[in-house]
C-alpha positions in Angstrom: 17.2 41.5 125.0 20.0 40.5 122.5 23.1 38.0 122.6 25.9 38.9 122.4 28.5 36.1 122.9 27.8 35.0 126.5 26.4 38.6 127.7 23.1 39.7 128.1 22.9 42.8 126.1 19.8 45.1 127.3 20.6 47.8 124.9 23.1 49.1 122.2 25.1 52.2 122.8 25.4 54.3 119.7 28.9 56.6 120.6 30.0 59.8 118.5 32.7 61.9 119.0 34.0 65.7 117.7 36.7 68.1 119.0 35.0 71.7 119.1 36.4 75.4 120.1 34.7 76.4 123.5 32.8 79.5 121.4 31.5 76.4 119.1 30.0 74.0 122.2 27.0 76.2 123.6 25.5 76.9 119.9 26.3 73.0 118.7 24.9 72.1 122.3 21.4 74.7 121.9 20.8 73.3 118.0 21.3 70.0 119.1 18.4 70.1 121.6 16.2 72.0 119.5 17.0 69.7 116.3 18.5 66.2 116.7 16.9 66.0 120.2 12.7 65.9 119.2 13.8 63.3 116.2 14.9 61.4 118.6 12.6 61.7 121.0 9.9 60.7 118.2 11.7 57.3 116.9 10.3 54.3 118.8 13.4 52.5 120.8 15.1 55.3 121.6 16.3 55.0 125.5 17.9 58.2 126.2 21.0 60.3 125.8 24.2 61.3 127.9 26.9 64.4 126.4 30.0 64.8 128.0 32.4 68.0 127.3 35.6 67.8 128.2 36.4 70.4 131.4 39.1 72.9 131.0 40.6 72.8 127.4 40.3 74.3 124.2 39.5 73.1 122.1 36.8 70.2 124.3 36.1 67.3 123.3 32.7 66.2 123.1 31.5 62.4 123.4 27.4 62.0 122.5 26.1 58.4 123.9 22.6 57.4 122.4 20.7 54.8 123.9 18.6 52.2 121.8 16.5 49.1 122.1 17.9 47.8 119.6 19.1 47.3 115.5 15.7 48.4 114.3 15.2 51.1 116.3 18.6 52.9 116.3 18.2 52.2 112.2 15.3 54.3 112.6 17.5 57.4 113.2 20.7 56.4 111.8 19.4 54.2 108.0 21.3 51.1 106.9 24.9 51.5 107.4 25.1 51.9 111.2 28.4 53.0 111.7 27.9 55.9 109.2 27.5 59.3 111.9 23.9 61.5 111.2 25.9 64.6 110.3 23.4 67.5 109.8 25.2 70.3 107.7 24.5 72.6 110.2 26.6 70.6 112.6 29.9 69.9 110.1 29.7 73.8 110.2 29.7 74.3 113.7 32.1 71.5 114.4 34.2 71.0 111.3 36.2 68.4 113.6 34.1 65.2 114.1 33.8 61.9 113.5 32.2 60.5 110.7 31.3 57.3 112.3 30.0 55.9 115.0 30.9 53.0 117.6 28.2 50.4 118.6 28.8 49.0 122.1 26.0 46.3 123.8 25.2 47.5 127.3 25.1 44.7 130.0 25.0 47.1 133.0 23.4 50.7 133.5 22.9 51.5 137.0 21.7 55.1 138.6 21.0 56.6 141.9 18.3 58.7 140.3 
């Protein structure tokens, strides 16, 4: 458990984002499972993950939400500079639209009826 100001952070959020044609979302979506998925899976501290695709446009936008115990652990998967985004080439070819950084959020609440 970290500080941040007066909060109680439990976790940091690790948020990336990309705008992708719908033909684009199901392959980026399949690699990303059978690629960045395990890594993560295998680096100590990671929590969990949470993609959300935009409904009903083209092209969707796509906003990836990592979970991690912390700075060490999320440096793990992402090296040194933090706000720097894990691009694998495969997925700048897919998605030519994304960001090339992330955004870092503390989380002080995650509730879930499941």
């Amino acid at each position: 458990t970290q500080r941040s100001d007066c909060i109680v952070a439990e976790n940091i959020v690790r948020r990336w984002e990309a705008r992708a044609p719908n033909s684009a979302v199901e392959e980026w979506l399949n690699g990303f499972r059978k690629i960045v998925l395990p890594i993560m899976q295998s680096t100590e501290g990671f929590v969990g993950v949470s993609i959300h695709v935009s409904r009903g446009e083209d092209p969707r936008h796509i906003a990836v939400f990592t979970t991690w115990e912390g700075e060490d652990a999320l440096m793990q998967f992402a090296g040194p500079d933090l706000d720097v985004a894990v691009m694998p080439d495969w997925v700048a070819a897919i998605i030519p639209d994304h960001d090339t950084h992330a955004t870092h959020y503390d989380e002080v609440l995650s509730e879930s009826n499941q």
